[in-house]
N, C-alpha and C positions, 0 to 999 in steps of 0.2 A: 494416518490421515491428517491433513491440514484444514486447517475449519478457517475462512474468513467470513468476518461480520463486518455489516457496515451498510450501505448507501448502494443503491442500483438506481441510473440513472440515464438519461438518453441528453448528450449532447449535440448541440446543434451544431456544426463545422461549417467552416466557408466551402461554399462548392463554387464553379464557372457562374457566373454572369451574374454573381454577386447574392446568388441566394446561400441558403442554410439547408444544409441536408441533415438529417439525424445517422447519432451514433448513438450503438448502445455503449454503455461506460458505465463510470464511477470505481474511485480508486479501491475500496476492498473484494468489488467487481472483475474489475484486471488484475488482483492478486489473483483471486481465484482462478480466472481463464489460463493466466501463465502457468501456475502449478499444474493445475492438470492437464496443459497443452502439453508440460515437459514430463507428463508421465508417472505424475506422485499421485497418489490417490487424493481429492479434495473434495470438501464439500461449499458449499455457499448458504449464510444466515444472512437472511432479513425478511423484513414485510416486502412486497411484491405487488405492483398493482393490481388489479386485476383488468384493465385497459388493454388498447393492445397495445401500447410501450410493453408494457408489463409482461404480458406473452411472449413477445419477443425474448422480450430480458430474458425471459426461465428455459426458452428455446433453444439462445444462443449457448444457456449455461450446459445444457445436456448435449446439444453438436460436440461442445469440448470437451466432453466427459466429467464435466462438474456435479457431485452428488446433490441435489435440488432436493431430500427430503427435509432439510432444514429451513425451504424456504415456506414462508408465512403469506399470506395473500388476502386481500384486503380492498374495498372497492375507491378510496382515496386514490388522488390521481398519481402519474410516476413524474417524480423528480424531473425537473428541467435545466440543465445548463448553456447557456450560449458561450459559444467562445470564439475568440480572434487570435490572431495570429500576429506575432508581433516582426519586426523585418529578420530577427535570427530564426523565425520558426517557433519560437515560445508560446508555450500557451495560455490567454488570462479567460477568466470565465466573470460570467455573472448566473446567477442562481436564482431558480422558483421554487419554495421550500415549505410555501404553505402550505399545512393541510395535507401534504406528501405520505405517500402509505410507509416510506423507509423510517418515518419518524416514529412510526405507533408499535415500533418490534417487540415482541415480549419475550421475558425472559422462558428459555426452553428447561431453564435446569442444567443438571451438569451435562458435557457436550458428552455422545458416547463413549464407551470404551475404545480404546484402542485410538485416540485423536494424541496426535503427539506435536499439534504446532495450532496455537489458535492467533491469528492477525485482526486486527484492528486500527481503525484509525479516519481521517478524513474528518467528513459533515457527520459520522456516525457518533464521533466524536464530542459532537460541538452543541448538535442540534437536540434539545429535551422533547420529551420522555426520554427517547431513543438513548441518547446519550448515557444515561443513569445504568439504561439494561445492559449496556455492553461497558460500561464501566466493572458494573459487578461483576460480571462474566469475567473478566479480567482477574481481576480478582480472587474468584475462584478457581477459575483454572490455574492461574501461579500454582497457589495452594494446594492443588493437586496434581502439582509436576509437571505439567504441561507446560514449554517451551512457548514463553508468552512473546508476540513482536509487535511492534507499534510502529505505526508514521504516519504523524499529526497532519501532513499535506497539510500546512495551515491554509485557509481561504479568509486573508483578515477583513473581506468586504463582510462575512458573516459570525464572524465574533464581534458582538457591542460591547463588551466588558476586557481588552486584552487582558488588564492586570487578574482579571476571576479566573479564566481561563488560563495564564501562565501558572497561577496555585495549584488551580485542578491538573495539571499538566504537569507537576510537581508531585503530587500526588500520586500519580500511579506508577512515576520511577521503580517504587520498591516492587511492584509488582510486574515489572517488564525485564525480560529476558534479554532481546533485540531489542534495539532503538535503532529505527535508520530514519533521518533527515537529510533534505537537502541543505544545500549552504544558504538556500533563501527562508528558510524554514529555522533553519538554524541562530543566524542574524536574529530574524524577527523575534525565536523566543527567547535570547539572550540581551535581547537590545543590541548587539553587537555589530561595532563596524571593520572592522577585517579578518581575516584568516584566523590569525591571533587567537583573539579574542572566541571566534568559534572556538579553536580546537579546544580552550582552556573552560570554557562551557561543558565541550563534548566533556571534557575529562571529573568536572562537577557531577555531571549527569552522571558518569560514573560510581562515583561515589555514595549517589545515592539507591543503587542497586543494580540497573541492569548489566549483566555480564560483557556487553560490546554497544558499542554503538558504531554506526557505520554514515559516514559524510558522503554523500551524491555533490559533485560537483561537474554535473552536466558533463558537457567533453574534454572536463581538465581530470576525468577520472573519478575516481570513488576510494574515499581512507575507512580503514577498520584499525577501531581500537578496541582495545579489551581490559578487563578489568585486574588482569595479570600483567598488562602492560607492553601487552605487542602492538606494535604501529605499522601500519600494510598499508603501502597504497599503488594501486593497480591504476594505467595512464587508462583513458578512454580509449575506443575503436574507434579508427578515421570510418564515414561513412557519411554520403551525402543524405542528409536530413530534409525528410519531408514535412516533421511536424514534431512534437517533443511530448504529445499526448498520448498518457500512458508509461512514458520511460521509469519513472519510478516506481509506479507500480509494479512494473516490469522487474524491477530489481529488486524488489520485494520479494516476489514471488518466485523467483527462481532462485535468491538465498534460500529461502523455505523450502523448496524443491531438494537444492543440493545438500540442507543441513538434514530435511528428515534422509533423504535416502540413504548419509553415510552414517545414520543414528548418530547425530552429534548430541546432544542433550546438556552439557557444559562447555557454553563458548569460550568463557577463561581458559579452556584447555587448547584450543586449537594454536596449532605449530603454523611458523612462517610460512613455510611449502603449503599446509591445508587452506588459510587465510586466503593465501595468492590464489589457488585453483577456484574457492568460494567464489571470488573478487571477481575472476575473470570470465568464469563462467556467466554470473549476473550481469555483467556488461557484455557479453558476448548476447545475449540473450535482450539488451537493450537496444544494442546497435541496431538490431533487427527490426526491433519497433519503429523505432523514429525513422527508418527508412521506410514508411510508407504511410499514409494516412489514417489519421485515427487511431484508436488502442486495439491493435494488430497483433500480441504476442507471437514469437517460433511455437510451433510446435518441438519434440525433440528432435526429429528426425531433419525439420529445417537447420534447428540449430549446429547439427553435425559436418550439415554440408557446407557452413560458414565455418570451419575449423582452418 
């Protein structure tokens, strides 16, 4: 099973004649829908409104076979993001985080038996209490074997302290398996202005524990490195882009997908030939996404017929 924690949330998207239609979303949200869209057993942690965003939210997560007994629910309101669209299709948001039921999640204890992939990351990340419960969680889980993966999705309009947060982001290196970032993500927590300079970040972060780290660079592809020293990198899928909301997550979660199901459990060990299929399948699994509005994931059965 794949457990993601984190933020459930309802974006607002631009519709025709210049309103805002809601999505349901949030990046450890779209981890989740992707993994059990492609077929892996998943569950979903957080607090949950009890609203009807909220409803929704726990609705959509059972349509795609998301196990919901780990979600928490709570009568604070659901998370709001608005977001724009930039002239490539990019997506920026701004956020309502007061007082939000995702903030108040408690800790469950150790996640079930038999969980072999726990994600994390985003606002789940960032924003306290919440923050502290899935730190530890992290934490624990390493500890107990469990294939830990992380991606900060940085949102820097809601970090006030970058330098506190670049520590604590430091900090749970030795306890993360996976690290995927984008290259915007990357930049930001390296200070970093080029390519360079990321990758020699990525290979820092290495150092300091996790087994791979994996660079999202939007349609110029996606690099895996590893902490044995393989360098992979798989070009993007040409695919007319309707919107870019969700693609990482998207990638997220269908790594997760492809690493539980071949029982990977030490990514230092993966071979060139494993690396590429990983690679390709996540981006194949992306492509999907961003061709259509909103965070869309394949189910598997889509994804086959994109082969």
């Amino acid at each position: 099973m794949i457990v993601s924690g984190g933020e459930a949330l309802v974006d607002l998207v631009p519709a025709p004649g210049g309103l805002l239609a809601p999505r349901l979303g949030g990046g450890p949200y779209n981890v989740a829908l992707t993994a059990a869209r492609l077929g892996v057993p998943t569950a979903f942690l957080s607090r949950v409104s009890t609203d009807a965003f909220g409803d929704a939210l726990v609705r959509r997560l059972g349509e795609s076979g998301v196990d919901t007994s780990l979600v928490q629910r709570g009568p604070e309101p659901t998370t709001l993001a608005v977001v724009t669209l930039d002239d490539d299709a990019s997506a920026r948001y701004s956020f309502y985080t007061e007082g939000t039921a995702d903030r108040f999640v408690t800790d469950p204890g150790p996640l079930p038996d038999g969980t072999a992939a726990l994600s994390v990351g985003t606002l789940g990340m960032v924003l306290d209490p919440g923050a502290t419960v899935y730190e530890t969680m992290l934490r624990r889980e390493h500890e107990r074997g469990v294939l830990t993966a992380l991606d900060p999705n940085i949102r820097a309009d809601m970090i006030a302290d970058p330098d506190a947060y670049r520590a604590r982001f430091a900090s749970w290196l030795p306890s993360v398996r996976l690290l995927k970032v984008s290259l915007d993500d990357a930049e930001w927590l390296a200070r970093a202005t080029d390519l360079d300079d990321v990758l020699a970040a990525a290979r820092s972060w290495l150092d300091a524990g996790p087994q791979a780290v994996v660079l999202t660079k939007g349609g110029d592809g996606v690099v895996l490195l590893t902490s044995s020293g393989l360098d992979v990198t798989v070009a993007g899928r040409p695919v007319d882009v309707v919107d870019t909301i969700g693609a990482g997550d998207t990638v997220q979660g269908a790594m997760l997908a492809w690493l539980v199901r071949h029982q990977v459990t030490d990514l230092s060990a993966l071979t060139r030939g494993e690396a590429d299929e990983l690679l390709t399948y996540a981006t194949r699994a992306a492509a999907v996404t961003v061709s259509r509005s909103g965070a869309e994931p394949p189910t598997e059965d889509e994804l086959q017929q994109c082969v």
